[in-house]
Every structure is written in C-alpha cells, then in structure tokens.
Backbone bond lengths (Angstrom), bond angles and torsions (degrees), N, CA, C in turn:
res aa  C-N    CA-C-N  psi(-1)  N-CA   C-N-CA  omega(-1)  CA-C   N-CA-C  phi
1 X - - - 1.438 - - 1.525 112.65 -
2 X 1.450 123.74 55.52 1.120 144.80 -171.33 1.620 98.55 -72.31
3 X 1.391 117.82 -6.37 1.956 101.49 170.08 1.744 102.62 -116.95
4 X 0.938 117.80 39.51 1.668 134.06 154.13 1.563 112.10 -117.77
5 X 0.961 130.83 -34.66 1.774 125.08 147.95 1.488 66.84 83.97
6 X 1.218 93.89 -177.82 1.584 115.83 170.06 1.130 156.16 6.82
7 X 1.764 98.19 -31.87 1.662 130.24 158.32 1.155 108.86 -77.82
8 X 1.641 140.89 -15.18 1.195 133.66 -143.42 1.700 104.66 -80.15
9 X 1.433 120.47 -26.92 1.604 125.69 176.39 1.210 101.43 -50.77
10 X 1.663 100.46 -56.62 1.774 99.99 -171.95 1.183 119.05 -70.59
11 X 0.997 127.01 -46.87 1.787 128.85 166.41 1.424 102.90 -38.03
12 X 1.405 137.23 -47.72 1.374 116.26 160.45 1.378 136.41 -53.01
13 X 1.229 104.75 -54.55 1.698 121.14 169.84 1.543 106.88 -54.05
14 X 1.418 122.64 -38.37 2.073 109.19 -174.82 1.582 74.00 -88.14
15 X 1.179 140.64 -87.14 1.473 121.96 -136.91 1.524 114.99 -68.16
16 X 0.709 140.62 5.34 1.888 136.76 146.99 1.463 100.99 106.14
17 X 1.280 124.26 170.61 1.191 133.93 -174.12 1.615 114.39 -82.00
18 X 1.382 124.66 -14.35 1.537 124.84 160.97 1.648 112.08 -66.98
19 X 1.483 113.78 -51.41 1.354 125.46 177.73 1.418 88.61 -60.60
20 X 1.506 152.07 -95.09 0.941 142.34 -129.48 1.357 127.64 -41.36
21 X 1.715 102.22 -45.15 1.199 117.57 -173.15 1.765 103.03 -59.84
22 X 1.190 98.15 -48.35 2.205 100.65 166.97 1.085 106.53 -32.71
23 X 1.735 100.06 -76.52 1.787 109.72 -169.44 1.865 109.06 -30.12
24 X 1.557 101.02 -50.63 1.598 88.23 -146.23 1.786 93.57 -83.97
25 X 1.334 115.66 -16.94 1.682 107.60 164.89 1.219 143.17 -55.51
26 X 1.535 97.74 -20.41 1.451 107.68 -156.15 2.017 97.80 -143.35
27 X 1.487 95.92 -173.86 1.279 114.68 156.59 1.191 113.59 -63.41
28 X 1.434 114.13 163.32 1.677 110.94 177.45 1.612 105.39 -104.41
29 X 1.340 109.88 151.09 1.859 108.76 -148.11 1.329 80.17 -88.02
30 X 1.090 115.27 165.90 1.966 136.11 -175.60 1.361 92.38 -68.52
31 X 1.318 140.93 -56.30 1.217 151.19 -171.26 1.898 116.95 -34.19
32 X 1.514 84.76 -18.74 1.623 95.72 -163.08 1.232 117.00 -115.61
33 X 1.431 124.28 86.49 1.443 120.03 -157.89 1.294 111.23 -108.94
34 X 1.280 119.65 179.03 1.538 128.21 -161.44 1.870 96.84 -74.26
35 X 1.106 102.08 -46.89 1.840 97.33 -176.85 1.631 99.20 -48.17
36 X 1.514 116.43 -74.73 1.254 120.00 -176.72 1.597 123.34 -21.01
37 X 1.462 101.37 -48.95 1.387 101.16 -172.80 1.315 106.51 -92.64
38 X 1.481 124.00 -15.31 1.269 109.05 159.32 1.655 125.87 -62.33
39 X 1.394 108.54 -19.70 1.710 119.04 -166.84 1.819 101.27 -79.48
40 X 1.497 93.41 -47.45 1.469 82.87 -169.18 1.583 107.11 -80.09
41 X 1.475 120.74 -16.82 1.830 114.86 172.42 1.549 105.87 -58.04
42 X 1.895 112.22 -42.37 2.070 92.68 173.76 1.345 109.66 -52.76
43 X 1.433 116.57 -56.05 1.291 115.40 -167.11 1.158 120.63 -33.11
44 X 1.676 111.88 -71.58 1.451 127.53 148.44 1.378 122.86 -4.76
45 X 1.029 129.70 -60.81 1.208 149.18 -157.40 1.521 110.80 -90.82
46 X 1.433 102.70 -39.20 1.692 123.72 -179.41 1.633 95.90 -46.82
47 X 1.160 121.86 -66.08 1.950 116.84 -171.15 1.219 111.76 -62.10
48 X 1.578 145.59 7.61 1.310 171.11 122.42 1.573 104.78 -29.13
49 X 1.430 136.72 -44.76 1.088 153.63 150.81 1.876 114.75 -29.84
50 X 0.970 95.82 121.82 1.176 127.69 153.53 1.417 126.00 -26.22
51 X 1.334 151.29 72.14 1.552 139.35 170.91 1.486 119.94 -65.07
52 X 1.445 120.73 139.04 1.648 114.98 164.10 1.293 124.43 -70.78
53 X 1.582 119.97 118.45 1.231 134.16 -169.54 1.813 91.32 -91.62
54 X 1.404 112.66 164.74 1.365 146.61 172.43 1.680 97.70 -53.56
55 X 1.456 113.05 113.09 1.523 88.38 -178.73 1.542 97.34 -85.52
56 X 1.247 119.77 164.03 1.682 130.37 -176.84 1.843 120.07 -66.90
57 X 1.516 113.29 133.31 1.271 106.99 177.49 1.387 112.48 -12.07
58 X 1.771 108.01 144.33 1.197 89.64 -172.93 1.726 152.80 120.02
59 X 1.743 78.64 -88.44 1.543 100.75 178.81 1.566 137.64 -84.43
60 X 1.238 134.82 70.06 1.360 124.66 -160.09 1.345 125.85 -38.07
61 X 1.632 105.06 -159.82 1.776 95.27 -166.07 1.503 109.89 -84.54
62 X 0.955 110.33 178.00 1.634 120.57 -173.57 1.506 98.83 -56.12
63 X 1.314 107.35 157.01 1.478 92.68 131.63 1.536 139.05 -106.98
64 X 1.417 108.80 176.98 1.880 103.73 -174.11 1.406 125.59 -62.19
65 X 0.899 115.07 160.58 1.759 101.36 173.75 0.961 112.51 -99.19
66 X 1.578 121.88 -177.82 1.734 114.16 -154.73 1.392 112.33 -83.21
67 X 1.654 110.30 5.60 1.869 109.57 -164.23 1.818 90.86 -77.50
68 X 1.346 130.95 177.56 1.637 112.97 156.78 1.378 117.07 -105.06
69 X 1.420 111.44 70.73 1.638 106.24 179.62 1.454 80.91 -128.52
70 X 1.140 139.21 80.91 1.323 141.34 149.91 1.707 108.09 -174.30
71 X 1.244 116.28 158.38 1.705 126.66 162.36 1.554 111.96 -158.04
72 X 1.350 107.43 133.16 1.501 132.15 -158.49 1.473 97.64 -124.34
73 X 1.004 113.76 134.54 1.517 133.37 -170.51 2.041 90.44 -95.71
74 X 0.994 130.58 -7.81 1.555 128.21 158.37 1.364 127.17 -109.74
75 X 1.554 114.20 0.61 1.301 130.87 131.76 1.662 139.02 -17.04
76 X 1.044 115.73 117.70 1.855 92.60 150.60 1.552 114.74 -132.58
77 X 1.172 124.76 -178.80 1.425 126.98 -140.36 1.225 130.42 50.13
78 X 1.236 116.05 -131.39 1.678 121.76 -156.82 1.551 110.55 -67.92
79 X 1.995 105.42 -24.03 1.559 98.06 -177.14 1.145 103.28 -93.77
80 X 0.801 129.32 -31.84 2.081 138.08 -173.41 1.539 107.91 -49.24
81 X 1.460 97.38 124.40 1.444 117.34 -175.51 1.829 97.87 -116.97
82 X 0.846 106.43 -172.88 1.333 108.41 -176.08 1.878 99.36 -105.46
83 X 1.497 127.08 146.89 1.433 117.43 167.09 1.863 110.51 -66.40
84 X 1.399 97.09 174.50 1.468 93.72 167.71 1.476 118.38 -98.36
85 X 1.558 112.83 116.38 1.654 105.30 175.99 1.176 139.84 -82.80
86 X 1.348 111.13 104.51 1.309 122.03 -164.07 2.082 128.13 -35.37
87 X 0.984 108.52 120.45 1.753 98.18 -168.74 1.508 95.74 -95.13
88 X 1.378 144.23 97.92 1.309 135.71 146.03 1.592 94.48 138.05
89 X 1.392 101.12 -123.78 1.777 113.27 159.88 1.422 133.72 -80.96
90 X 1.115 99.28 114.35 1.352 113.80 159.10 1.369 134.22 5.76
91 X 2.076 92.07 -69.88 1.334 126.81 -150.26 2.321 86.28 -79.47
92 X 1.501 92.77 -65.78 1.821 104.69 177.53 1.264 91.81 -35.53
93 X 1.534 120.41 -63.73 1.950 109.99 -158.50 1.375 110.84 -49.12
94 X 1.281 104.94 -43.89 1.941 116.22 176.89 1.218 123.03 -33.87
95 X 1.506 106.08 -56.34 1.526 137.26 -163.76 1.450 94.76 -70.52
96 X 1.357 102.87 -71.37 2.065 117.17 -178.97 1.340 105.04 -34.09
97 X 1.851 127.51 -53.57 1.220 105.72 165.67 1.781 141.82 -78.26
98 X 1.373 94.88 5.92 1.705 83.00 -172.25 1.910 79.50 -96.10
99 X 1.052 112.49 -46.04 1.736 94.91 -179.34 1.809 116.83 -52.69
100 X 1.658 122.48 -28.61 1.135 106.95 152.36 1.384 164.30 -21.18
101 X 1.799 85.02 -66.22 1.326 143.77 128.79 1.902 112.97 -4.50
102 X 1.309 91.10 -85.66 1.389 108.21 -170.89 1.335 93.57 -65.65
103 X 0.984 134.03 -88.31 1.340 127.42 -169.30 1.846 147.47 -36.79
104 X 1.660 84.74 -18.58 1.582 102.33 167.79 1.510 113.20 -71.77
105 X 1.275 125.45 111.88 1.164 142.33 151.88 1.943 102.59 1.07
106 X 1.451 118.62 143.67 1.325 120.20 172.86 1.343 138.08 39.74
107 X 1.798 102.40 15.95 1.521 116.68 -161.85 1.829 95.93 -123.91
108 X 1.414 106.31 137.69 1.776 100.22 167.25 1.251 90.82 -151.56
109 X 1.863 98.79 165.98 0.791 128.30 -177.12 1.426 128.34 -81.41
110 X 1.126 148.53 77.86 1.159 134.47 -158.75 1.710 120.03 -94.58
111 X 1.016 123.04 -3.85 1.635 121.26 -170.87 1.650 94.36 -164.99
112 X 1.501 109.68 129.17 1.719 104.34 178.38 1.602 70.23 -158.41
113 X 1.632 93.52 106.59 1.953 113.59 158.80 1.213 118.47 -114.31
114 X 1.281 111.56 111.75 1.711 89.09 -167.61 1.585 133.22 44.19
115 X 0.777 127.69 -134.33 1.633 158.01 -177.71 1.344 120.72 -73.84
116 X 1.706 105.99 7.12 1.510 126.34 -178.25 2.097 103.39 -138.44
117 X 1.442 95.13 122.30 1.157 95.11 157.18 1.345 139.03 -133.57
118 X 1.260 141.34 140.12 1.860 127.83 -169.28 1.557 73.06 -142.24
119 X 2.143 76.50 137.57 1.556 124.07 168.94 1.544 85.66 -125.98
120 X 1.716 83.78 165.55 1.415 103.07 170.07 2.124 103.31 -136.61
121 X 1.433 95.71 157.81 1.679 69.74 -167.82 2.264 87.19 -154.77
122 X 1.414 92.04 120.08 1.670 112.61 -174.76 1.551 108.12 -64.32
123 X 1.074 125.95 103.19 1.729 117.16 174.10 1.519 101.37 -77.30
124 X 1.362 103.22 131.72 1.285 136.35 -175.31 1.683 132.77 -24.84
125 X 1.425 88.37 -40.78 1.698 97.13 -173.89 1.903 117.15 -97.94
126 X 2.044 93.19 -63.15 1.393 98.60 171.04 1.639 113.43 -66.63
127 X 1.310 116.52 -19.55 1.768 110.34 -158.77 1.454 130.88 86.13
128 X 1.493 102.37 7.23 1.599 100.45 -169.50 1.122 110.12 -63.12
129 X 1.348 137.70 -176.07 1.424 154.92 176.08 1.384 122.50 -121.83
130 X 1.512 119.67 91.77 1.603 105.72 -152.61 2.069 85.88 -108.48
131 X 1.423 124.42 135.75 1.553 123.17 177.78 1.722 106.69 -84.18
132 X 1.131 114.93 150.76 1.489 133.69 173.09 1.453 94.29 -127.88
133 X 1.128 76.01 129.77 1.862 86.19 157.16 1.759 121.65 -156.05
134 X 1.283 104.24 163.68 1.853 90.23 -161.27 1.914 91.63 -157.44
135 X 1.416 93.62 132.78 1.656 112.80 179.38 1.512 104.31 -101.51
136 X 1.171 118.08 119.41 1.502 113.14 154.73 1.726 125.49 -81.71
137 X 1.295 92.43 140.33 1.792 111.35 -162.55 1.121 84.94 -110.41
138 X 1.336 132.66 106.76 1.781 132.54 151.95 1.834 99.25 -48.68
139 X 1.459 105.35 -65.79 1.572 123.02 -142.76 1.937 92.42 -56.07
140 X 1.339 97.17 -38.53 1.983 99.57 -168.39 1.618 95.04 -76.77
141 X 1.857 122.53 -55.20 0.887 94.97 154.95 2.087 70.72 109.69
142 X 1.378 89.24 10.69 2.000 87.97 163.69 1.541 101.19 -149.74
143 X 1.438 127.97 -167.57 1.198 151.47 -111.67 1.428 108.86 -161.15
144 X 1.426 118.45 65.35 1.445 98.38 -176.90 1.399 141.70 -108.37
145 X 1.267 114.11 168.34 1.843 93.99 -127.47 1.887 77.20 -135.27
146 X 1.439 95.78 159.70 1.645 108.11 177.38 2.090 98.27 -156.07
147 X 1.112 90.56 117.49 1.601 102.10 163.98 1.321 116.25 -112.73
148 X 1.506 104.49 132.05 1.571 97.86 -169.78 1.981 109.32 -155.02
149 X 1.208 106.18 102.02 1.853 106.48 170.86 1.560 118.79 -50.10
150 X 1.449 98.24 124.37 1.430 108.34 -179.82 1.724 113.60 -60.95
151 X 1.290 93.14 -29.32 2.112 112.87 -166.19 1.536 104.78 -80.72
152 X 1.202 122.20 -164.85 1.371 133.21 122.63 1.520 121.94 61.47
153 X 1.061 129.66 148.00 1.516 125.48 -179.96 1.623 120.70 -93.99
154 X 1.523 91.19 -46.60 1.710 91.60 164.62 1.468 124.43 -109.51
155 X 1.243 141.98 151.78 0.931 126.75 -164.43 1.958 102.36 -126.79
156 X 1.139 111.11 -12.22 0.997 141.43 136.72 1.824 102.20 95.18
157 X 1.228 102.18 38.83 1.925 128.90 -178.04 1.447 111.58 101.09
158 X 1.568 111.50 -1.33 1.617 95.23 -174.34 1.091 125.70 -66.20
159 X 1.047 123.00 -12.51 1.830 127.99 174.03 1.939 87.26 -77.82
160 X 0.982 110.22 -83.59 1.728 101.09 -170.30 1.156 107.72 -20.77
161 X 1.262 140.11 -76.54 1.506 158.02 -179.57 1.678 99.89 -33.92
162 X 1.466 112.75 -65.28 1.603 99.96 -166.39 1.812 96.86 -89.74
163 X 1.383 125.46 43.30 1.631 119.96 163.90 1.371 91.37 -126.91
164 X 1.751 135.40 -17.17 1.049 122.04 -175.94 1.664 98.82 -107.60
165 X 1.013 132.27 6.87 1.435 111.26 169.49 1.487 88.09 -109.94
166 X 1.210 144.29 24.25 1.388 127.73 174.79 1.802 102.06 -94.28
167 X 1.953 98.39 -33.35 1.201 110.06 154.05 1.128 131.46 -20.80
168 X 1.038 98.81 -78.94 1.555 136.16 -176.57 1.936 111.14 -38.76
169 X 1.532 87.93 -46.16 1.467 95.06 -174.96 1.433 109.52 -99.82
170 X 1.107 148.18 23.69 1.372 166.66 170.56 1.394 95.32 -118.90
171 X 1.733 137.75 -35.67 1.282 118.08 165.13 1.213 129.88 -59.21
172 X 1.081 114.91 -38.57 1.952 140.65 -175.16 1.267 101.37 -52.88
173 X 1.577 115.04 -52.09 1.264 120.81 -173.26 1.069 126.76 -101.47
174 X 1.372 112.53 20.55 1.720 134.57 149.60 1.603 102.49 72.61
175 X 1.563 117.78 24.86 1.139 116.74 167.64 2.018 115.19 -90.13
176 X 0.784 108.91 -4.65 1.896 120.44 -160.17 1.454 105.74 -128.58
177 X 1.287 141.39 122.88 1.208 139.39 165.53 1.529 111.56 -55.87
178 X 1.413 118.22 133.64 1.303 121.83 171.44 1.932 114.95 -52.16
179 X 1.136 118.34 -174.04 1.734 127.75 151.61 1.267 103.92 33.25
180 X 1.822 108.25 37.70 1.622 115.69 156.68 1.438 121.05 -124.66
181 X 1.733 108.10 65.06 1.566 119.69 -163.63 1.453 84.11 -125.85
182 X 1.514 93.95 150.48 1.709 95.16 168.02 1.321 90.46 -120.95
C-alpha cells in the first residue's frame, strides 16, 4: 500500500489480515480513505493505553501527567481539582457516589475495594474510555477523586466537567459539601 505513505503499517494493523493481503496486492479500493484508516489506527492503538490499577495500601492516586487530559484532586496546578467534602457520613457519602456512579449514562463500575473505587466512563461520540477513580479519606473527612483519558493529549475539560457534575450530584443529595471546587 505504497499510496498511503506512512499510514500504510496502520492501514494493515486496523484493516485485519484478510484485508491486508488485498491492500498489499492491489490498488487501494476508493472505499478506503485516509480518515478511515486514521480512525481505526486510534482505535487500534486505544488498548495500547494504560488502565488504573489499585494504588497499594496506603498509597493514593497517581498523579496526572503533564499532557491536560486528566485532573487529580491530589494534584496542584492546572490538574488539581478540589476532593469531595464529605457532609455527614462517610459510609452514606460512599454509597451516594457509587449509586451516582451507576446511574450516569456510559459510566461503570469496575473495581470497588474498600476505600478505593475505579469507574470507567465512554464519551459519547468517539467512544473513548476515560478512568475515574476516587479513595475515601475517613481521617480528612473527603473523597478523592482523579479523572483521567486513556487516548489523546487534550481532552479539552471533559474530565473537569464530568468530576464537577459528579459534584454536583453528590450535592443534591446532601452527601458532598457545597463551594468545594477549585
């Protein structure tokens, strides 16, 4: 596939090893355009990504890396969000968010150990898979939370946006202190 230049690895790797053998026989069919094969090489590439593991007794969440498609409530600067402060119990605030959780559209739960939880949650259009995850602090007495895109460099606030309307909905239900956003 010498008229894809540069894409041509990936045009093998997204279109599969039946297509390939085409690709590299022939012309490349009109059908098969440079966007296309650019869409399915992220995809491709997307399980290349990184998942959030359990951080160790102890140890809180990561922090973000320097691209801005992430914000960590143990952060400071540009990724640092504020944690969520718990209003009453602990144990209710916990609960209020994994039922949050569940209920937000394109978001699941995948790992709830104790005092550690990771969601994963599909944005709407491309399909990406961006992880949340959130430690409960009895002793501080908040909720701390890290959103972070597996893909991509910018994400362009959607982690801010979906850690502050999670806010939002832990406020309603009087589990989260209000006017604790940074």
């Amino acid at each position: 596939p010498a008229s894809l230049g540069p894409l041509a690895p990936l045009a093998l790797v997204a279109a599969g090893a039946g297509a390939a053998a085409e690709l590299q026989s022939g012309p490349i069919d009109d059908n098969l355009s440079i966007p296309v094969v650019a869409a399915f090489a992220v995809m491709a590439l997307a399980g290349c990504a990184s998942v959030a593991e359990r951080p160790g007794a102890g140890a809180g969440l990561a922090p973000c890396p320097s691209s801005p498609n992430c914000v960590c409530s143990t952060d400071a600067g540009r990724s640092g969000i504020a944690p969520f402060a718990i209003e009453g119990d602990a144990d209710a605030a916990w609960s209020a968010l994994r039922e949050v959780l569940e209920a937000t559209p394109r978001t699941r739960v995948v790992n709830a150990d104790g005092d550690y939880l990771h969601a994963t949650s599909t944005t709407a259009i491309m399909r990406f898979t961006d992880d949340l995850e959130f430690l409960l602090d009895r002793e501080r007495g908040v909720i701390d939370v890290r959103s972070a895109s597996r893909v991509g460099y910018s994400d362009l606030g959607a982690n801010r946006k979906r850690v502050e309307a999670l806010r939002g909905a832990l406020i309603e239900r009087g589990a989260v202190a209000a006017g604790a956003s940074r």
